[in-house]
PDB file of N, CA, C and O in Angstrom:
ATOM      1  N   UNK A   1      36.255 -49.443  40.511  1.00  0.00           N
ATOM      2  CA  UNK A   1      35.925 -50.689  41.145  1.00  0.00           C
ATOM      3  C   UNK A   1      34.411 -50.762  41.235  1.00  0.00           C
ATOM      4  O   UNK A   1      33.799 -49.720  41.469  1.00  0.00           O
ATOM      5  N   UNK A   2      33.803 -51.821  41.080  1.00  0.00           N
ATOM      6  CA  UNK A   2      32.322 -52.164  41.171  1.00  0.00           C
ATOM      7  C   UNK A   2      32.010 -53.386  41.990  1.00  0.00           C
ATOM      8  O   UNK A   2      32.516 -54.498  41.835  1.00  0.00           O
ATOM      9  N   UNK A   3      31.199 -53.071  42.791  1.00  0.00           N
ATOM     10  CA  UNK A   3      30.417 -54.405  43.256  1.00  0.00           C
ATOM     11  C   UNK A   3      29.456 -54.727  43.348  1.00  0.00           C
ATOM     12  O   UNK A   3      28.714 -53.805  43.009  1.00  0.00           O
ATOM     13  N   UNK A   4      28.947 -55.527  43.617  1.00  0.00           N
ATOM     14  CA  UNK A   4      27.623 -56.389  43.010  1.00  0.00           C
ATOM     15  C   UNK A   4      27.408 -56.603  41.409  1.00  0.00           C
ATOM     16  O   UNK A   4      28.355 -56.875  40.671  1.00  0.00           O
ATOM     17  N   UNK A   5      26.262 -56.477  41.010  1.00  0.00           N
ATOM     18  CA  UNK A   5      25.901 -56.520  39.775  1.00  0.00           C
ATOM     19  C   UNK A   5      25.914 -55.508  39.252  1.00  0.00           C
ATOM     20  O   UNK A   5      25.581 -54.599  40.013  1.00  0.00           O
ATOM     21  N   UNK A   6      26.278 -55.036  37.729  1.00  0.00           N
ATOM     22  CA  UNK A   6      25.903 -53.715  37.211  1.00  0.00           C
ATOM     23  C   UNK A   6      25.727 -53.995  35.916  1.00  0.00           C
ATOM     24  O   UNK A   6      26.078 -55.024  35.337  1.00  0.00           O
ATOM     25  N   UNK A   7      24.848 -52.507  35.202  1.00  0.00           N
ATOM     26  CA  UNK A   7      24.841 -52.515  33.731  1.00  0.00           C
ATOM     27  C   UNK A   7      25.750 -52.286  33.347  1.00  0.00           C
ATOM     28  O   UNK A   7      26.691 -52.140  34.128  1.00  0.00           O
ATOM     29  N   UNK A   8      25.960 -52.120  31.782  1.00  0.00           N
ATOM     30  CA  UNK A   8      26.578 -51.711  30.858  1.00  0.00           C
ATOM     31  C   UNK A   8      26.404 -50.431  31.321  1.00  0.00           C
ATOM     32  O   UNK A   8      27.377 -50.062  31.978  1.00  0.00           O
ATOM     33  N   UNK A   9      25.185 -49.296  31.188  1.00  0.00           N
ATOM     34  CA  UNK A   9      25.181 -47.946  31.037  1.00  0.00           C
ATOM     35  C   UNK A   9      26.030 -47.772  32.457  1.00  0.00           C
ATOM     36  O   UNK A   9      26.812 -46.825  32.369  1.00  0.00           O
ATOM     37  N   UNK A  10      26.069 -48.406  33.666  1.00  0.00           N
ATOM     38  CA  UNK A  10      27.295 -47.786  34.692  1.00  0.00           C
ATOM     39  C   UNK A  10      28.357 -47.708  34.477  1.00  0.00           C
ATOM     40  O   UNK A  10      29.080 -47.603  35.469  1.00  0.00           O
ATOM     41  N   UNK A  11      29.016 -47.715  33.129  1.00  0.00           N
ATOM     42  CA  UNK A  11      30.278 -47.596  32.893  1.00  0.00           C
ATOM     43  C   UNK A  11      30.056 -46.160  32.452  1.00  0.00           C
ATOM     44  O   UNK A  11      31.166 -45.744  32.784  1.00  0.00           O
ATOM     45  N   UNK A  12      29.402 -45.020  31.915  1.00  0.00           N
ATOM     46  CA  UNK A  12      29.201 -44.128  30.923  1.00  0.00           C
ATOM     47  C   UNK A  12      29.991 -43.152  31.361  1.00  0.00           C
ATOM     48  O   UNK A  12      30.648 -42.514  30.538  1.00  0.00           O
ATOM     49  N   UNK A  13      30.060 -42.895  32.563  1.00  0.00           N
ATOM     50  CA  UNK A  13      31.092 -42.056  32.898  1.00  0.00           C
ATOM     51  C   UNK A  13      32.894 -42.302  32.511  1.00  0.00           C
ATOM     52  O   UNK A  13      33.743 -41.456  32.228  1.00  0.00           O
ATOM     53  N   UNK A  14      32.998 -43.651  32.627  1.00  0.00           N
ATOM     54  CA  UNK A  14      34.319 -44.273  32.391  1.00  0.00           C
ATOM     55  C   UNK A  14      34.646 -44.377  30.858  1.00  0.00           C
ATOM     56  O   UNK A  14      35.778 -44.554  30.408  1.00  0.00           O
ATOM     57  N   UNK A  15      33.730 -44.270  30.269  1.00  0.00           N
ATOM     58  CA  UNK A  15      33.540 -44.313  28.951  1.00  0.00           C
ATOM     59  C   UNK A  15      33.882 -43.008  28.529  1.00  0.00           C
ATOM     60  O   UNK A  15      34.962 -42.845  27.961  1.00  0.00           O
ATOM     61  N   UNK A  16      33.175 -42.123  28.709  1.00  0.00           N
ATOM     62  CA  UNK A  16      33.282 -40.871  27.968  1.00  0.00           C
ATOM     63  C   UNK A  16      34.917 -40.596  29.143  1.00  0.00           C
ATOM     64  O   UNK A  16      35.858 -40.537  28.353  1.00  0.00           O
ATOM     65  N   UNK A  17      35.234 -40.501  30.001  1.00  0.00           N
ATOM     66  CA  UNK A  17      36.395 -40.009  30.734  1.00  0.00           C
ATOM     67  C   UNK A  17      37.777 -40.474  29.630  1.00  0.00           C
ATOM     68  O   UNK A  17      38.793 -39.809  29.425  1.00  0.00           O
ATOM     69  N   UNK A  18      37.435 -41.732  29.077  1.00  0.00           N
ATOM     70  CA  UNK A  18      38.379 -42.220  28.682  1.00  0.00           C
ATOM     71  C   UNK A  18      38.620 -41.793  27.015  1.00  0.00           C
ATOM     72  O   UNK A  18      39.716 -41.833  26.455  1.00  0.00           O
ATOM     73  N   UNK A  19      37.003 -41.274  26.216  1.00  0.00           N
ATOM     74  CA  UNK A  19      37.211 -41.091  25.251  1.00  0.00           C
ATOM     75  C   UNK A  19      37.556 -39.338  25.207  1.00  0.00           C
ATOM     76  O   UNK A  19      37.503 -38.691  24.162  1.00  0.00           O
ATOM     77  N   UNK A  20      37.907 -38.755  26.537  1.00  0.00           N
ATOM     78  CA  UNK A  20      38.382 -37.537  26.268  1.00  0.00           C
ATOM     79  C   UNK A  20      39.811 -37.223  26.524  1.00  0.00           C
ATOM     80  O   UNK A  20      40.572 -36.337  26.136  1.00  0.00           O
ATOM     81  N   UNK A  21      39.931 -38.393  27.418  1.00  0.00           N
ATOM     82  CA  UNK A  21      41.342 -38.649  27.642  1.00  0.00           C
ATOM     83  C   UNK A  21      41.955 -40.043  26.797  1.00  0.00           C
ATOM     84  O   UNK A  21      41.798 -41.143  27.325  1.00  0.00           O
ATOM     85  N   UNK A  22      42.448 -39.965  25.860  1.00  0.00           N
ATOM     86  CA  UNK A  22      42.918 -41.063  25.240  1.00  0.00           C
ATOM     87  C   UNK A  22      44.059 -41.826  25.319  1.00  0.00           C
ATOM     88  O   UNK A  22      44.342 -42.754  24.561  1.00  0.00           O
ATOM     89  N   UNK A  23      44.839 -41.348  26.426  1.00  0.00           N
ATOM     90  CA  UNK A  23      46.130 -42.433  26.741  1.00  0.00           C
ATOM     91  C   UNK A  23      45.876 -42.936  28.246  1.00  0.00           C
ATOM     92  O   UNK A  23      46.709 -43.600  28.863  1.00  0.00           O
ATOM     93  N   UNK A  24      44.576 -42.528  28.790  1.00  0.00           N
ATOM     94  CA  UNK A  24      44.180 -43.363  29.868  1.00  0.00           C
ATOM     95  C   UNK A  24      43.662 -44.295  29.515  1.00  0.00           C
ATOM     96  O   UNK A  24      42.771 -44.253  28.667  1.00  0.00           O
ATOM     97  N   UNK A  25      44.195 -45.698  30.226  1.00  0.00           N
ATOM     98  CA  UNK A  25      43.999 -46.804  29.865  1.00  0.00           C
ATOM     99  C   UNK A  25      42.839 -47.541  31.259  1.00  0.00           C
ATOM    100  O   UNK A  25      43.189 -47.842  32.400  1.00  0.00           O
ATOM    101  N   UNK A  26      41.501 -47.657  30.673  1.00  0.00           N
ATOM    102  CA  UNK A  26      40.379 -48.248  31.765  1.00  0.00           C
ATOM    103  C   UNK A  26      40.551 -49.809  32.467  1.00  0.00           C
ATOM    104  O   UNK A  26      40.775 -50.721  31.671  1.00  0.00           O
ATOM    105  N   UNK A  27      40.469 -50.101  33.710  1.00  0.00           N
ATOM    106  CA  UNK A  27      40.111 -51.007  34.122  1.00  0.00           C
ATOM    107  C   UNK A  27      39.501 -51.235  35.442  1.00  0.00           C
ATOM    108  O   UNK A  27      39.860 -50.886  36.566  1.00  0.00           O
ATOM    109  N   UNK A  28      38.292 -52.040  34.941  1.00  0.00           N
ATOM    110  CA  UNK A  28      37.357 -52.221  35.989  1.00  0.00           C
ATOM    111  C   UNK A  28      37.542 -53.664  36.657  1.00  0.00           C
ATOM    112  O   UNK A  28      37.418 -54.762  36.115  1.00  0.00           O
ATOM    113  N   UNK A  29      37.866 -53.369  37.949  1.00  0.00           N
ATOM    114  CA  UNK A  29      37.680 -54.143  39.229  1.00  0.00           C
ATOM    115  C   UNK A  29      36.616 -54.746  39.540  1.00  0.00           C
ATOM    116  O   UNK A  29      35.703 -53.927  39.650  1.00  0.00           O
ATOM    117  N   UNK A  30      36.296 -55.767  39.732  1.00  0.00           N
ATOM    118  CA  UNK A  30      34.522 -56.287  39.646  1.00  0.00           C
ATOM    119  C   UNK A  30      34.838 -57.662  40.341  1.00  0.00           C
ATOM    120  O   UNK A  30      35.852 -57.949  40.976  1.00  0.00           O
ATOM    121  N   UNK A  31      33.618 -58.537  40.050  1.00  0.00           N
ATOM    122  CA  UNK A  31      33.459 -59.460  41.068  1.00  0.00           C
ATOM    123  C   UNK A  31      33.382 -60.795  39.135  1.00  0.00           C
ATOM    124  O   UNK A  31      33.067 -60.056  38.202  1.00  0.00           O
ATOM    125  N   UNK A  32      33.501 -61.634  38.854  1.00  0.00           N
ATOM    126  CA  UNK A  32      33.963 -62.704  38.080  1.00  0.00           C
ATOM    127  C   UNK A  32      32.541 -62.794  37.103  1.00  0.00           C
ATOM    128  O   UNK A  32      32.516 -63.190  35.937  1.00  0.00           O
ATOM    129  N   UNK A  33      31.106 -62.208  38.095  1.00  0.00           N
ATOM    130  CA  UNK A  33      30.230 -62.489  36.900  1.00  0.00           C
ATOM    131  C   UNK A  33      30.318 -60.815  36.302  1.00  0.00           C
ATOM    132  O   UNK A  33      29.799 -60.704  35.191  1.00  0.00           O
ATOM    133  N   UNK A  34      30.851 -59.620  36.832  1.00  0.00           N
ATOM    134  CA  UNK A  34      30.565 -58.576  36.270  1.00  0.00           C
ATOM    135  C   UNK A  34      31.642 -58.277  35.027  1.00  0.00           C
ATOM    136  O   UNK A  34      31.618 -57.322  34.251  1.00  0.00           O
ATOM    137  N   UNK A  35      32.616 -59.410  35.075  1.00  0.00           N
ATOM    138  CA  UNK A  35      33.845 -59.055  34.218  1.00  0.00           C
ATOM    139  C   UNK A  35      32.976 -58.626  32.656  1.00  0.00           C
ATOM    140  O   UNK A  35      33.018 -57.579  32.010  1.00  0.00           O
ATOM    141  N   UNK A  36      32.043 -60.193  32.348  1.00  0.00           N
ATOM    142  CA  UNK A  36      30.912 -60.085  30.907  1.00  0.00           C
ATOM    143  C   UNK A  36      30.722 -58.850  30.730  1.00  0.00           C
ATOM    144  O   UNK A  36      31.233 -58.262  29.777  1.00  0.00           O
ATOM    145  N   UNK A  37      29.851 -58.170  31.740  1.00  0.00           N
ATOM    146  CA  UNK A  37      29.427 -56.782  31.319  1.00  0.00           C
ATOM    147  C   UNK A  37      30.610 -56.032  30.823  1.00  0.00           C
ATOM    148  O   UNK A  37      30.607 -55.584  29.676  1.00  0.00           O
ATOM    149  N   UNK A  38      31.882 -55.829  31.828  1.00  0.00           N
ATOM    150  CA  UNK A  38      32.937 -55.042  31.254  1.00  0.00           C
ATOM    151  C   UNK A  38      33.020 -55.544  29.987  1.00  0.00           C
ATOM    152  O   UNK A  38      32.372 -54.850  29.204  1.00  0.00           O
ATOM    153  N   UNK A  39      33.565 -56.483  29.475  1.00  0.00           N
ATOM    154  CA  UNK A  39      33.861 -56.676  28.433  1.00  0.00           C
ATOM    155  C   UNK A  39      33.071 -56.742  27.689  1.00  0.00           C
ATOM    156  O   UNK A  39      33.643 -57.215  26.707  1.00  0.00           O
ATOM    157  N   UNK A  40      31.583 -56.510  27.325  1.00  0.00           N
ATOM    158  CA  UNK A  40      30.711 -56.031  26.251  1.00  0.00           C
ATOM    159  C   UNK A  40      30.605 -54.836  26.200  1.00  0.00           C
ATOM    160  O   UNK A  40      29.810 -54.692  25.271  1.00  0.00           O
ATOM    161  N   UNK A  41      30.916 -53.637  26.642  1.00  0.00           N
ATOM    162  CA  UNK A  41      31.713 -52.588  26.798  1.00  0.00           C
ATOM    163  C   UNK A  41      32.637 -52.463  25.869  1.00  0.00           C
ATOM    164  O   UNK A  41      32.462 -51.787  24.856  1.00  0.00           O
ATOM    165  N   UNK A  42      33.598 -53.040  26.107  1.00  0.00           N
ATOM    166  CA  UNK A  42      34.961 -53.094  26.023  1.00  0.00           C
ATOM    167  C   UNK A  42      36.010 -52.232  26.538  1.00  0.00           C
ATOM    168  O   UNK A  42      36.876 -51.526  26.021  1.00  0.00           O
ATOM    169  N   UNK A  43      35.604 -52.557  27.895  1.00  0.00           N
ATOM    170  CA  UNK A  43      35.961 -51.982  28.727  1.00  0.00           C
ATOM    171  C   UNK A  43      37.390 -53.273  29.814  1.00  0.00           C
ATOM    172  O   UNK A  43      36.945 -54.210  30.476  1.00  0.00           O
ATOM    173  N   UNK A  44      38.499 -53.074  29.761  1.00  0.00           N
ATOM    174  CA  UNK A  44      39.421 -54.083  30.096  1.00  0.00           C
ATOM    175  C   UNK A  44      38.703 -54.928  31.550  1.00  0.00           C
ATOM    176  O   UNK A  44      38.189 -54.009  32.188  1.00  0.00           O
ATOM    177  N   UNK A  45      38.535 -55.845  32.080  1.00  0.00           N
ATOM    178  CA  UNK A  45      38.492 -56.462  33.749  1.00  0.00           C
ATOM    179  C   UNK A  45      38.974 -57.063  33.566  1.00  0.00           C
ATOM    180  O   UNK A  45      39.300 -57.596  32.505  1.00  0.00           O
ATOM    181  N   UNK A  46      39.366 -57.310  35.218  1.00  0.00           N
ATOM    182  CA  UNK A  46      39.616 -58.334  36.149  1.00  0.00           C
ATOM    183  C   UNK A  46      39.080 -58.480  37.234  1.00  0.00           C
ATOM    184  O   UNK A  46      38.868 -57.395  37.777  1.00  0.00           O
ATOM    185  N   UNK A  47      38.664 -59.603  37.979  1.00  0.00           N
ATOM    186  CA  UNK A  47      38.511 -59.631  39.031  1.00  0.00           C
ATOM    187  C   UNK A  47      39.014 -59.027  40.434  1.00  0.00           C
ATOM    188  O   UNK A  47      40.194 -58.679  40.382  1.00  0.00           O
ATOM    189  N   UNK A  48      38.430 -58.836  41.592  1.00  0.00           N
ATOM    190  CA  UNK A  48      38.947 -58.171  42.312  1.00  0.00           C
ATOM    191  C   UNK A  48      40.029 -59.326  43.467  1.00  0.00           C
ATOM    192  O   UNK A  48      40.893 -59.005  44.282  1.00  0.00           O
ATOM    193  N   UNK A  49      39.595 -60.462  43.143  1.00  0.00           N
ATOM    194  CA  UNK A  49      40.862 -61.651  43.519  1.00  0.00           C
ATOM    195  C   UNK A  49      41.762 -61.304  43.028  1.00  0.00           C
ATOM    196  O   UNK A  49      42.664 -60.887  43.753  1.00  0.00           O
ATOM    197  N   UNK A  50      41.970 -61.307  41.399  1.00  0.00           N
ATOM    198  CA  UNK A  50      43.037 -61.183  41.007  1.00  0.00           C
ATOM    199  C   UNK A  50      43.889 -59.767  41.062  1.00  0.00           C
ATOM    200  O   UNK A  50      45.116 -59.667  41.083  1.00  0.00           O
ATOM    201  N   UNK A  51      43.241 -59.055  41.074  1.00  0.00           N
ATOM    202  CA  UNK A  51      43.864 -57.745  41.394  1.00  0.00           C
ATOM    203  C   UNK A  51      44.464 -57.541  42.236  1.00  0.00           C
ATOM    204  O   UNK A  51      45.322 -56.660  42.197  1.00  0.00           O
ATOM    205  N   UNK A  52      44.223 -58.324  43.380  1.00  0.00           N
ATOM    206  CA  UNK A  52      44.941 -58.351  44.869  1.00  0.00           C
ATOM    207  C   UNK A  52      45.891 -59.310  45.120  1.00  0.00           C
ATOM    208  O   UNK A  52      46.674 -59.088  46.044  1.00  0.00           O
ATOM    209  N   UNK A  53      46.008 -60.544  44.363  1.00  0.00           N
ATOM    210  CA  UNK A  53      47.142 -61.304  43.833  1.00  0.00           C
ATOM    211  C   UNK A  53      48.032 -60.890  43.241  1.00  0.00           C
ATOM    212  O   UNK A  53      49.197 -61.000  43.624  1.00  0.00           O
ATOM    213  N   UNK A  54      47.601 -60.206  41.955  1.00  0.00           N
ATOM    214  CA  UNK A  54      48.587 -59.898  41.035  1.00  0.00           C
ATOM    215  C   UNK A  54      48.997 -58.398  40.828  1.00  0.00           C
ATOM    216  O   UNK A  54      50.006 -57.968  40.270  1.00  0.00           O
ATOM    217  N   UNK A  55      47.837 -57.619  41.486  1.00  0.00           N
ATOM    218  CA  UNK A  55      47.872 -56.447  40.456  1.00  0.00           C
ATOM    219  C   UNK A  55      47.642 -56.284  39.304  1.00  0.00           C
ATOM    220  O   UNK A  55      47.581 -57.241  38.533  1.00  0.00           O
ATOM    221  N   UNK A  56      47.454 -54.996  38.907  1.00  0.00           N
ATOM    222  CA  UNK A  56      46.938 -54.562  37.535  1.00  0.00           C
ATOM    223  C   UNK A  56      47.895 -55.166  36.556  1.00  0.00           C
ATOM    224  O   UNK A  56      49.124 -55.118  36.616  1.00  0.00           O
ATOM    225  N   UNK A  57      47.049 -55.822  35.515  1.00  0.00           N
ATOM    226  CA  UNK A  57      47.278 -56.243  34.136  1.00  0.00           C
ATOM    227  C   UNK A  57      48.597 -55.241  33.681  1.00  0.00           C
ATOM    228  O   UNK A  57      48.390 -54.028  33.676  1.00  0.00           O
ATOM    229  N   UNK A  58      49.888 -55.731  33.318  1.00  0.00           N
ATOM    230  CA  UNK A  58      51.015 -55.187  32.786  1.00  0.00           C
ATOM    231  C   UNK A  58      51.900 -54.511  34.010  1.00  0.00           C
ATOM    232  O   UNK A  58      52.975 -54.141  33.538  1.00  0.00           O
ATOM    233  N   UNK A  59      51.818 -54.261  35.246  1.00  0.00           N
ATOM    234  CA  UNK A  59      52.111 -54.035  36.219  1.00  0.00           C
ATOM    235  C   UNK A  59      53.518 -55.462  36.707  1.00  0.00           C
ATOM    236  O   UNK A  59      53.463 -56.673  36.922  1.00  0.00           O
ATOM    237  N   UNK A  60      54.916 -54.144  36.683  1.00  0.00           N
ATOM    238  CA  UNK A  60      56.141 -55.252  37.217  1.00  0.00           C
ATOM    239  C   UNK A  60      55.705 -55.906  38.852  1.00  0.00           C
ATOM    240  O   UNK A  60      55.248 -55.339  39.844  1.00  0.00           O
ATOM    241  N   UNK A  61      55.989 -56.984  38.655  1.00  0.00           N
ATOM    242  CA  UNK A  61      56.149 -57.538  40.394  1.00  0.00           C
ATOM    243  C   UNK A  61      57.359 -57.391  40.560  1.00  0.00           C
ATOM    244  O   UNK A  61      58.257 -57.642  39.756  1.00  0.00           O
ATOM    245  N   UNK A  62      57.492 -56.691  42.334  1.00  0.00           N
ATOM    246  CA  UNK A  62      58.924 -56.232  42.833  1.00  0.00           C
ATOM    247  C   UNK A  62      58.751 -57.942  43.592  1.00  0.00           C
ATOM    248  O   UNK A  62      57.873 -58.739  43.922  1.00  0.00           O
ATOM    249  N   UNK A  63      60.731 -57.747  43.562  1.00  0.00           N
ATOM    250  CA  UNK A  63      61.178 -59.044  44.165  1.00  0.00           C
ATOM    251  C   UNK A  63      61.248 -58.837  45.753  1.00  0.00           C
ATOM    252  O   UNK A  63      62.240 -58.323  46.271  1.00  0.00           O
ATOM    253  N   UNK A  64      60.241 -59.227  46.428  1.00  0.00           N
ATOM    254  CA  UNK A  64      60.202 -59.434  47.848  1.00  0.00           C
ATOM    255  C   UNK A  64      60.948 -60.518  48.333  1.00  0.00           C
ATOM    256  O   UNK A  64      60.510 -61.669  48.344  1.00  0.00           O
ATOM    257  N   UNK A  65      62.339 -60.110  48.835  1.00  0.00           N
ATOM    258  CA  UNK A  65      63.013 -61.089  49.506  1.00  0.00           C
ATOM    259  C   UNK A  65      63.758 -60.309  51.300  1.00  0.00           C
ATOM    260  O   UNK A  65      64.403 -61.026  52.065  1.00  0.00           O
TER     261      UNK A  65
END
């Protein structure tokens, strides 16, 4: 998760974590203008609204009744 503004190089850790582990799948939590940076990366985001709406990208919603 990130907040405020960040570079590209603040991903480098997430970067190399992921290129040593290769069936971990990255996603960064951020605020709507930091998504750009993730994704010149190529690094997966979403917002941290939506994350709390929906949950993580591919993630089942349980039926709350």
């Amino acid at each position: 998760m990130k907040t405020g503004k960040f570079q590209t190089s603040e991903l480098t850790g997430l970067l190399e974590f992921t290129r040593r582990h290769p069936d971990f799948r990255p996603l960064v939590i951020c605020s709507a203008s930091g998504r750009a940076t993730a994704e010149r990366a190529e690094v997966p985001a979403i917002t941290w609204q939506q994350f709390l709406l929906d949950g993580p990208p591919g993630a089942a919603r349980g039926n709350l009744q």
